[in-house]
C-alpha positions as CSV (number, residue, x, y, z in Angstrom):
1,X,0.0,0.0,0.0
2,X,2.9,2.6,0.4
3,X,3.9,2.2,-3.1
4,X,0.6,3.1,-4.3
5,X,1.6,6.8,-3.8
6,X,4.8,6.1,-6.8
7,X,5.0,7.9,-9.8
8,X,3.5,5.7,-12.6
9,X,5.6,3.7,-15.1
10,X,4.8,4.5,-18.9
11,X,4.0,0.5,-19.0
12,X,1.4,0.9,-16.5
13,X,-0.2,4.1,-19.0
14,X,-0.4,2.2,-22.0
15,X,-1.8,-0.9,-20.4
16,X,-5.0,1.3,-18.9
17,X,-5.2,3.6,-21.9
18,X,-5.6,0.1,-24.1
19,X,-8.2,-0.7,-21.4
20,X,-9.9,3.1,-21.4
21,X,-9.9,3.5,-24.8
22,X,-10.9,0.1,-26.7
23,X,-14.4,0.0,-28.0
24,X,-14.3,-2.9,-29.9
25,X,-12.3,-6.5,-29.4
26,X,-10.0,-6.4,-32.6
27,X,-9.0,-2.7,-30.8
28,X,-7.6,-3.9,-27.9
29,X,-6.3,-6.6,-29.6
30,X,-4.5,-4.4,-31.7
31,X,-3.5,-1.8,-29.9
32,X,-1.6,-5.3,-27.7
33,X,1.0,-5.8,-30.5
34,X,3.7,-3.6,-29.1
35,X,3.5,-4.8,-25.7
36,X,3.4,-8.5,-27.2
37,X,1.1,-9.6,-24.2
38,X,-1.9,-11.9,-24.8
39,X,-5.5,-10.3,-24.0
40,X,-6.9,-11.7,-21.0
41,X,-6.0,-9.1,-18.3
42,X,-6.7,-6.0,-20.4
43,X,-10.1,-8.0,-21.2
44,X,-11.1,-8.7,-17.5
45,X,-10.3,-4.8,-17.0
46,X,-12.3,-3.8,-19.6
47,X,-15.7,-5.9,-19.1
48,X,-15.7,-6.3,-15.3
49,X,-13.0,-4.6,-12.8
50,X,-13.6,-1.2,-15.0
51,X,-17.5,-1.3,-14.6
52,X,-17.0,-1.9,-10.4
53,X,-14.0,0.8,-10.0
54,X,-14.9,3.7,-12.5
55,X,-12.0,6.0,-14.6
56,X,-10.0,6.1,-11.5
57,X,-6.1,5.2,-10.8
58,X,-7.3,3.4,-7.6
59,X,-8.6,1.2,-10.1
60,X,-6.3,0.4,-12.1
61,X,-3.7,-0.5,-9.2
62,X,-6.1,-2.3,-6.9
63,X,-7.5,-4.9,-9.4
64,X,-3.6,-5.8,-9.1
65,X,-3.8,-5.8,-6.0
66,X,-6.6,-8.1,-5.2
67,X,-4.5,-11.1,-7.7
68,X,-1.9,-10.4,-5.4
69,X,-4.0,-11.0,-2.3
70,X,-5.8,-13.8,-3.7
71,X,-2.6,-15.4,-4.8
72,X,-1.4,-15.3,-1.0
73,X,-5.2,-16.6,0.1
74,X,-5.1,-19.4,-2.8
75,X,-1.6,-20.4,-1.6
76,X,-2.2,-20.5,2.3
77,X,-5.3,-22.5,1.3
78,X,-4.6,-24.9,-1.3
79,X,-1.3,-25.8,0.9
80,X,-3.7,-26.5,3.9
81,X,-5.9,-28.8,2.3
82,X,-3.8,-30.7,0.5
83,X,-1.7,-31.5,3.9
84,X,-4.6,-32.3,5.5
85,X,-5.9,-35.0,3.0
86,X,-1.8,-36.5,3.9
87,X,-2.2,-38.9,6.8
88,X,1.3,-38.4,7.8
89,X,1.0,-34.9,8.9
90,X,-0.3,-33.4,12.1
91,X,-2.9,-30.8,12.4
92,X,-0.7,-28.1,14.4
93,X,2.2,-29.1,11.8
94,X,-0.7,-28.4,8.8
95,X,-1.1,-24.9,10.5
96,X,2.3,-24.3,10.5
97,X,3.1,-25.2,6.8
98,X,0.1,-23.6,4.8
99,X,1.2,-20.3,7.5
100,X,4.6,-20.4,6.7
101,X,4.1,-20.8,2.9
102,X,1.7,-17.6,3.0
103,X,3.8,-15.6,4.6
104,X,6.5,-17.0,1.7
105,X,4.1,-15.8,-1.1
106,X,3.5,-12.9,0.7
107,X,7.2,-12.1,0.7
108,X,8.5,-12.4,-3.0
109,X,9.7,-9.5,-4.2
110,X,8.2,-9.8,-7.9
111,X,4.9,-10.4,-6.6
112,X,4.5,-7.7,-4.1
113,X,6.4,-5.2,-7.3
114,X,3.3,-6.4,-9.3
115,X,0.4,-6.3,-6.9
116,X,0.8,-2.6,-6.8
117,X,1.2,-1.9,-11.0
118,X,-1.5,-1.6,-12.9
119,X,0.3,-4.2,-15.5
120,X,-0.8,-8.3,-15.6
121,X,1.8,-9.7,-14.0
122,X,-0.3,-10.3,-10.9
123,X,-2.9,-11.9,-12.4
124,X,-0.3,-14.5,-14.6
125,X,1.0,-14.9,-10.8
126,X,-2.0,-16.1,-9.7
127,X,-3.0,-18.4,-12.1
128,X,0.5,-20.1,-12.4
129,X,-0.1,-21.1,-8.6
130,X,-3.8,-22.4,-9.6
131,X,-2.3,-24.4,-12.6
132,X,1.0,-26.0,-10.7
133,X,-1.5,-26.8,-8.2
134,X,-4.0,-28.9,-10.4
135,X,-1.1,-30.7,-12.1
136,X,1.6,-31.1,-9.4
137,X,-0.5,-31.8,-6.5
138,X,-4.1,-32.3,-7.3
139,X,-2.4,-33.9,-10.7
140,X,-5.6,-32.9,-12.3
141,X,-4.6,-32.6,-16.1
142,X,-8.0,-34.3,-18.0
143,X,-11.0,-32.1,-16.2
144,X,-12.8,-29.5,-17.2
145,X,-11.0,-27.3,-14.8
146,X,-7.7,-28.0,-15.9
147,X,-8.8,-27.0,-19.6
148,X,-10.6,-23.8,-18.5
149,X,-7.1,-22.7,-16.3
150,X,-4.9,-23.6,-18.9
151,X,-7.0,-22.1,-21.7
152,X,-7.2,-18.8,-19.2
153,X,-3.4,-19.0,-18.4
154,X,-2.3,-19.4,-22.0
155,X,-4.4,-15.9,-22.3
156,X,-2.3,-14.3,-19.9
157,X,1.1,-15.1,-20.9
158,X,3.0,-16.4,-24.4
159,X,5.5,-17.9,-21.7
160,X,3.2,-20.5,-20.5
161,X,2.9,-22.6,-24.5
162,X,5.7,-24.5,-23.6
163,X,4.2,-25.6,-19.8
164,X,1.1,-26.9,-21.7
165,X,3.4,-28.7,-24.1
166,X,5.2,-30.1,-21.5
167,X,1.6,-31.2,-19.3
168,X,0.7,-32.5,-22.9
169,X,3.8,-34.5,-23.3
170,X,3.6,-36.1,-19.9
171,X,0.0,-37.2,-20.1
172,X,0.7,-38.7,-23.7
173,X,3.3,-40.9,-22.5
174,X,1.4,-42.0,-19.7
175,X,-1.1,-42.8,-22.0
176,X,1.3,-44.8,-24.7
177,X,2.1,-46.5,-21.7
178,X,-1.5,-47.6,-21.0
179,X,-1.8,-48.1,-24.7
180,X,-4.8,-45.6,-24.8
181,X,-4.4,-44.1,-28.3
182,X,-7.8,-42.3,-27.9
183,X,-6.5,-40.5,-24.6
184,X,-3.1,-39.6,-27.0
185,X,-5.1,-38.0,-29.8
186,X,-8.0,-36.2,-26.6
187,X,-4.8,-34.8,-25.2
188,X,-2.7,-33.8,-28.8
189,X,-6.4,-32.2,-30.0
190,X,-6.6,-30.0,-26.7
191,X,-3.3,-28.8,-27.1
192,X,-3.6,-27.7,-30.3
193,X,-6.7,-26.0,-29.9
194,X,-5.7,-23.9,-27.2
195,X,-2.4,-22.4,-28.5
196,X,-4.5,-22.3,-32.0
197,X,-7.1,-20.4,-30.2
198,X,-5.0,-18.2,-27.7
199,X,-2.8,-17.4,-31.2
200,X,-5.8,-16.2,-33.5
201,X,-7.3,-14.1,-30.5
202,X,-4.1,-12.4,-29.8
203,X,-2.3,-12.5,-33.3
204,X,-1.0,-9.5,-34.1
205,X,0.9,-9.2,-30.2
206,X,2.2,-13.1,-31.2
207,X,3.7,-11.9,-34.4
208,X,5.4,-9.1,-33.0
209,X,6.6,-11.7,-30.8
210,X,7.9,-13.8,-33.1
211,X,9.3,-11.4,-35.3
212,X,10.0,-8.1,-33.7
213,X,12.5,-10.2,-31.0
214,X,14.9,-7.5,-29.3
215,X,18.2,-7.9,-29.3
216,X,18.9,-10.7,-32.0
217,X,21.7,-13.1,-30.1
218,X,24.1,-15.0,-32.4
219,X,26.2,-17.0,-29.5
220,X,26.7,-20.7,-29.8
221,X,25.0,-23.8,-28.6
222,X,27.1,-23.9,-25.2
223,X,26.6,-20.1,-24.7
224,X,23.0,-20.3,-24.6
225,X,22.6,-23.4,-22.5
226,X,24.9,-21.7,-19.9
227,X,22.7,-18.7,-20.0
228,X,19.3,-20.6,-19.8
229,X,20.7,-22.5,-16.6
230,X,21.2,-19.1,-14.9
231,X,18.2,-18.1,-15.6
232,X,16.9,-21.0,-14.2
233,X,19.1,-19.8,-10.9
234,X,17.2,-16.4,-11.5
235,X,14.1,-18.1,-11.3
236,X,15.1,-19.5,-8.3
237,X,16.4,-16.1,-6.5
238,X,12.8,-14.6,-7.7
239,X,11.2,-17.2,-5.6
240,X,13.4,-16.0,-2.2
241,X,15.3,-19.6,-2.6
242,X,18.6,-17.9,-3.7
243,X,20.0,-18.2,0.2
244,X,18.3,-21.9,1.0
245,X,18.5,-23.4,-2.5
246,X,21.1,-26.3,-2.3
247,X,19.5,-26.9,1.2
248,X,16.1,-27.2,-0.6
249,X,16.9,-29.5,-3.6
250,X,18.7,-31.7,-1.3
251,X,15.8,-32.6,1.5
252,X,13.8,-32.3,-2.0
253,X,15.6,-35.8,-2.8
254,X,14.0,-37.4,-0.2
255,X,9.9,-36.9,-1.1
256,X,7.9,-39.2,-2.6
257,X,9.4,-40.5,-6.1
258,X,6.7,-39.8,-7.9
259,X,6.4,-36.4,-6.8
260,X,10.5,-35.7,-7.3
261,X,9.8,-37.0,-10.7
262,X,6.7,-34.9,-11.9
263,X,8.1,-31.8,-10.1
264,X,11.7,-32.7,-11.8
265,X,10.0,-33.1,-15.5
266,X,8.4,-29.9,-15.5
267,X,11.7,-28.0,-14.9
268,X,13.6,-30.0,-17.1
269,X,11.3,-30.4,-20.2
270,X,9.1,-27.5,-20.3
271,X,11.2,-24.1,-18.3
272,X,15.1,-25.2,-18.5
273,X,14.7,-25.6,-22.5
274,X,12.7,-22.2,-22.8
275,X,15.3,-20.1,-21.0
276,X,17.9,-21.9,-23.0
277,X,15.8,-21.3,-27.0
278,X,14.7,-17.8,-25.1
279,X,18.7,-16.6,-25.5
280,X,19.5,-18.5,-28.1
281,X,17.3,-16.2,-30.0
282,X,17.7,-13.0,-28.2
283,X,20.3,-11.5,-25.7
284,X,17.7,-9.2,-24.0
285,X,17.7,-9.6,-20.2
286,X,14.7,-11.4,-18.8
287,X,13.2,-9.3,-16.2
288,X,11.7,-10.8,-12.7
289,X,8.3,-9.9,-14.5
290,X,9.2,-12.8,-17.2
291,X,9.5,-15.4,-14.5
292,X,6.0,-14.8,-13.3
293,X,4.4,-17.6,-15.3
294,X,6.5,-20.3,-13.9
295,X,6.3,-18.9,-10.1
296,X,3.7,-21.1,-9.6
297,X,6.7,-24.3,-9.2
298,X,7.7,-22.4,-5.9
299,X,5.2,-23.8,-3.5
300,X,5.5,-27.6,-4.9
301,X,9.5,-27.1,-4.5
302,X,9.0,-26.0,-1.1
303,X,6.2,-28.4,0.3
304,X,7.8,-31.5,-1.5
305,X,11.1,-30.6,-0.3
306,X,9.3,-30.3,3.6
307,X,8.2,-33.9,3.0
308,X,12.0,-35.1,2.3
309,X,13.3,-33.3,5.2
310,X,10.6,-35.1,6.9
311,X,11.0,-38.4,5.7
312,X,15.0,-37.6,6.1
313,X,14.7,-36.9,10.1
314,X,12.1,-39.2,10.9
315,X,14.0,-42.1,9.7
316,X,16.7,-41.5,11.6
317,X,15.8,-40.7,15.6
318,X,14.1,-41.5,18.3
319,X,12.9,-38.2,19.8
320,X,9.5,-38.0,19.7
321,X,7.1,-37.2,16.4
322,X,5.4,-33.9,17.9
323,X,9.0,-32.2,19.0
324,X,10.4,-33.4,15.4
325,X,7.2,-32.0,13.5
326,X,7.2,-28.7,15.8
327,X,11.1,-28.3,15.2
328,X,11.0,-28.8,11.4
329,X,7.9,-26.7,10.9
330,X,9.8,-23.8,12.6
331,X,12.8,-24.6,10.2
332,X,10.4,-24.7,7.4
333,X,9.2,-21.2,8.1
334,X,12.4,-20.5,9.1
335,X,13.7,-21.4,5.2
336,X,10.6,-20.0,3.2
337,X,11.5,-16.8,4.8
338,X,8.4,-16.5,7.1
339,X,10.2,-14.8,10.3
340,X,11.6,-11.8,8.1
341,X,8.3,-11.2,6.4
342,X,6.4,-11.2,9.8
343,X,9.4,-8.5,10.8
344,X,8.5,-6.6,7.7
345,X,4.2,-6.6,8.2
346,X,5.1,-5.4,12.1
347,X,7.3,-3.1,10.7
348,X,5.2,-1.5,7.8
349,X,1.6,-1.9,9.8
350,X,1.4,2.0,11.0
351,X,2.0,2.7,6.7
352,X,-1.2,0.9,5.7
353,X,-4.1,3.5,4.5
354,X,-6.4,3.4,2.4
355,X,-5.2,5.6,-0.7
356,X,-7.5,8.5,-2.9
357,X,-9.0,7.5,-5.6
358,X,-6.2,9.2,-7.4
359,X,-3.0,9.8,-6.3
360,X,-0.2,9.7,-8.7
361,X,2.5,12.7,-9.8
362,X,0.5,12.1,-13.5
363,X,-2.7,13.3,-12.1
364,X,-1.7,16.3,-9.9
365,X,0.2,17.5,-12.6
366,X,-3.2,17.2,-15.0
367,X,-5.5,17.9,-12.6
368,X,-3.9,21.6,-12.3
369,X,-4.1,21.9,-15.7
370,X,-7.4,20.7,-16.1
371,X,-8.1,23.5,-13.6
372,X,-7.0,26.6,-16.1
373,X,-10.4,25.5,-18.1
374,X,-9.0,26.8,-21.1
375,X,-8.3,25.2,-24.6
376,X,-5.0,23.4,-23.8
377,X,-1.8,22.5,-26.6
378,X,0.3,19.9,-24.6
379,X,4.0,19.7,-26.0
380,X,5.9,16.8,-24.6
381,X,10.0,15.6,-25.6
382,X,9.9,11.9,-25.3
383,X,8.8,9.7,-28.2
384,X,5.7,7.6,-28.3
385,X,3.7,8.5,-25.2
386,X,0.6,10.5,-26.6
387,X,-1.5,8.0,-23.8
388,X,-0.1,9.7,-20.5
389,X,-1.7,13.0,-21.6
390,X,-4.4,11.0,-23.1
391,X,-5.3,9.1,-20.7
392,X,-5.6,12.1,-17.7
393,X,-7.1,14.2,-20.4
394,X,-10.0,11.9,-21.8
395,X,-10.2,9.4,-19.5
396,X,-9.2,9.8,-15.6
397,X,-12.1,11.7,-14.2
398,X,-13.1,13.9,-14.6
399,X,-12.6,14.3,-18.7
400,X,-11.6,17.8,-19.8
401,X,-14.4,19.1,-21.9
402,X,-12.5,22.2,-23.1
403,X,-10.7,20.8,-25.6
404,X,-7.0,19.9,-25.9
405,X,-4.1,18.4,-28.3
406,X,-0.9,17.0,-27.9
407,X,2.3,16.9,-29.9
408,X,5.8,15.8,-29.5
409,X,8.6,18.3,-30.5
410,X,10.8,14.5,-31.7
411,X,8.6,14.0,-34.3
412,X,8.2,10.9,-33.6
413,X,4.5,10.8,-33.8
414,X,4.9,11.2,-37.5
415,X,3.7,14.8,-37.5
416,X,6.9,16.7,-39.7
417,X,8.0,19.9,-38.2
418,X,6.3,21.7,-40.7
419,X,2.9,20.6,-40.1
420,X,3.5,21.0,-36.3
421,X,4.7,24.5,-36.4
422,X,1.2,25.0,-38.6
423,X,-0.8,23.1,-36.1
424,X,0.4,25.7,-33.2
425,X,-0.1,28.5,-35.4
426,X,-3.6,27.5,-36.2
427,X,-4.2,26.5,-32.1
428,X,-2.8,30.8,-31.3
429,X,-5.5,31.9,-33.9
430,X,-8.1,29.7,-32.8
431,X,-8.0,30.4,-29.0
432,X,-6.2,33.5,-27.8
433,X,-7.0,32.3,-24.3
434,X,-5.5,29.1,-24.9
435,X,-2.2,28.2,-23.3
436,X,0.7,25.9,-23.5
437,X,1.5,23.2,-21.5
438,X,5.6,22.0,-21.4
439,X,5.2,18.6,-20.5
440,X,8.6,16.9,-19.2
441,X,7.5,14.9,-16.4
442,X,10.2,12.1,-17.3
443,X,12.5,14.6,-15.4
444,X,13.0,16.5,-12.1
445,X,13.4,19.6,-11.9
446,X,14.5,20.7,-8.4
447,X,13.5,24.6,-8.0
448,X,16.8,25.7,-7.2
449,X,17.9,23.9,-10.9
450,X,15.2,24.2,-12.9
451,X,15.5,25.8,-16.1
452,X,13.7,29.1,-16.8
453,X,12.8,31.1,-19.7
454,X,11.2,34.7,-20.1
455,X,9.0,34.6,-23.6
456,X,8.8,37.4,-25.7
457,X,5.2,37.5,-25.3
458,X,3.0,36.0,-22.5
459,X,4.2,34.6,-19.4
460,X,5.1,31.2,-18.4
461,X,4.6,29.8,-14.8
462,X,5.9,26.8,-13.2
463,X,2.8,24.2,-12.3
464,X,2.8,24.3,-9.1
465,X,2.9,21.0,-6.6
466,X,5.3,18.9,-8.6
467,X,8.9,19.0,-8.5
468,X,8.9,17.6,-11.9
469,X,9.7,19.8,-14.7
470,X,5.9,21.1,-16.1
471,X,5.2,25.1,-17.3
472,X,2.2,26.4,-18.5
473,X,3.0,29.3,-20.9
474,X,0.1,32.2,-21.5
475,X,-0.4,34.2,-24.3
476,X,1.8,33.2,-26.7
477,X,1.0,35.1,-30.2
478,X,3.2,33.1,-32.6
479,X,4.8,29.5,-33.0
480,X,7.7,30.8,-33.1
481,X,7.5,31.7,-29.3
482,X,6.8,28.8,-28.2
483,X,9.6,26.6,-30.3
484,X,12.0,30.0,-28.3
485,X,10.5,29.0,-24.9
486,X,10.8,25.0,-25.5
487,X,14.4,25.7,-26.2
488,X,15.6,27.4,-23.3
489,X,13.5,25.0,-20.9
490,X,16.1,22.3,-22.9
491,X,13.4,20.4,-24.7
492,X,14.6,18.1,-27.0
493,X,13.4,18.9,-30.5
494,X,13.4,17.9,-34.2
495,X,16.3,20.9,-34.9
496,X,14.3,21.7,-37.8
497,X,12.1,23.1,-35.5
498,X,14.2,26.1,-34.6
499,X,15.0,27.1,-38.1
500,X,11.1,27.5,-39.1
């Protein structure tokens, strides 16, 4: 909840303009291909959580933070029952556990970053745990259920085709092993149809994908294997395992075979091999928001590996079961990190409040100038970003019903200098009381450095409340003006600009 109060990211704009501003499917769809994401989260936004919040940033940063809570409920619970339908484990033990492995999920780092961005990463977070849960635990991989999670998680990330191959692979040779060629060709057909599906519904993001890849990498076989397994290691140290690791995969050893081998086959056969093709065709850095689909493998690494350590100690002493179970459940807790993020609730408890409605930098800086109730020109110096004035102009309420337009002084909207210097000329004649806005809110201005510049004609004030580096200029009579004020306040411009 204290992050709430952070400046917005431009990912988390264009992911609530899409939302704001889509009237039709094949828009949002569309207006997807850049951010190469798949459609569910934008389309949940859209036809339910936008409907219950209203145009509001509270909105767009709490239906985040509701997957994020749920994710912590789903684990806490799931663990919970499943222990309890285990004879070998003790009530005050099953307590312990399913408490320790909340406060685990409650801890990691990527998923507390995401709970509080209005991006989808919380939402792919919670549905990895649903989906490792069917198949690792519950090893539900033929209901209804499972074809409805894995149809819905495909939705939410590209990154989770090669899980589904890999659930597909596994139940097929199961099958060939049973000799039920029926079950093979059920199992092949579902497969197909949902990465069929999931690739018509979102195929103009999937081709971007496929052919817009950043970074192009050219390293050898060897090179790419060796960067896939530290990625894997990444994985890991997204998960809070990167202090306890070797300890976990060695009690891990110990749990049931046929658990060690289904948790062992996913890693091996659907995530190791992605991370390794993933370099292999690019060198771009995977973020902790990448690792998000496969998060879900946490809690079956850590609850299997709680079995081993029991079936490890219990083998070998005589003290008696409660003090063993009480001592290792500590430990557990101890190892999934529970103690430091108890420390950290205690610790943050007097910072929880319920935020406004809006709260942002973005919106103070608009809602001043939505104040001046004027016509409006907003010039801004960084390329492709017409959604942050947009978005607070058009769609964060309330809308601005005075009318307004927006340019970049790049040029990398398209518009050539030329036709922009005409289009301020034409905005001057149109509405004498009109007034510029200098929109730089990428950078601080602190008041004792801030630039300044005295126009020829007009005046130009400093928006006040932000220490970011905003001026709304009055009166200007020509173009010209305005390029001579952008200048001194060191916008970046297409130099033609300044020669017009």
């Amino acid at each position: 909840m204290p992050k709430f109060t952070a400046l917005s990211e431009d990912g988390e704009i264009r992911n609530i303009y899409t939302v704001f501003s889509a009237t039709r499917l094949r828009d949002m769809t569309g207006s997807l291909n850049y951010q190469m994401q798949p459609i569910l989260d934008f389309l949940l936004r859209k036809v339910f959580w936008l409907f219950l919040f209203g145009h509001e940033e509270l909105y767009a940063r709490g239906t985040s933070l509701i997957y994020g809570l749920l994710t912590t409920a789903f684990v806490y619970f799931s663990t919970y029952y499943w222990l309890s339908t285990q004879k070998k484990f003790q009530k005050f033990e099953v307590f312990l556990i399913a408490a320790g492995l909340g406060l685990w999920v409650s801890n990691i780092p990527t998923l507390i970053k995401y709970s509080v961005y209005a991006r989808s990463y919380s939402l792919v977070g919670l549905i990895s745990f649903i989906w490792f849960y069917r198949v690792l635990f519950m090893q539900d991989t033929r209901s209804k259920f499972y074809k409805a999670i894995s149809l819905a998680f495909a939705n939410a990330h590209f990154f989770v085709f090669p899980l589904l191959a890999t659930s597909t692979l596994k139940n097929c040779i199961e099958n060939y092993k049973k000799n039920q060629l029926a079950s093979i060709f059920k199992e092949l057909a579902f497969f197909a149809f949902c990465i069929l599906f999931t690739v018509l519904l979102n195929l103009p993001a999937f081709q971007v994908l496929l052919n817009g890849t950043p970074s192009p990498n050219h390293a050898g076989f060897f090179s790419s294997v060796g960067q896939g397994l530290l990625h894997l290691l990444e994985l890991f140290k997204s998960l809070n395992f990167s202090t306890t690791i070797f300890f976990i995969l060695f009690v891990l050893f110990f749990s049931e075979k046929s658990k060690l081998r289904s948790l062992s086959f996913y890693i091996a056969i659907g995530i190791l091999p992605f991370f390794i093709y993933a370099k292999s065709k690019s060198t771009y850095s995977m973020g902790d928001r990448h690792f998000t689909p496969f998060m879900g493998i946490g809690q079956a690494i850590l609850i299997f590996s709680y079995c081993g350590l029991k079936t490890l100690i219990t083998n070998k002493t005589t003290l008696k079961e409660k003090l063993i179970t009480l001592i290792l459940s500590v430990l557990f807790i101890f190892t999934c990190g529970g103690f430091h993020a108890v420390t950290t609730i205690i610790s943050k408890t007097n910072q929880l409040k319920m935020p406004p409605r809006n709260f942002t930098q973005y919106y103070k800086i608009y809602d001043e100038i939505k104040r001046e109730q004027v016509p409006v020109f907003i010039i801004h110096n960084y390329c492709f970003a017409p959604e942050i004035p947009n978005l607070y102009m058009r769609y964060i309420e309330p809308p601005y019903m005075h009318g307004y337009d927006v340019a970049d002084l790049m040029g990398c909207d398209g518009i050539s200098p030329k036709q922009l210097f005409t289009r301020m000329e034409l905005f001057i004649k149109n509405n004498p009381k009109g007034i510029f806005v200098f929109d730089n809110s990428q950078y601080k201005c602190p008041k004792d450095k801030a630039p300044y510049a005295t126009p020829k004609n007009g005046f130009l004030k400093r928006l006040e409340g932000t220490n970011f580096c905003e001026w709304k200029y009055h009166q200007a009579k020509r173009a010209k003006d305005v390029i001579d004020v952008a200048e001194k306040l060191n916008f970046e411009m297409n130099p033609e600009l300044k020669t017009l």
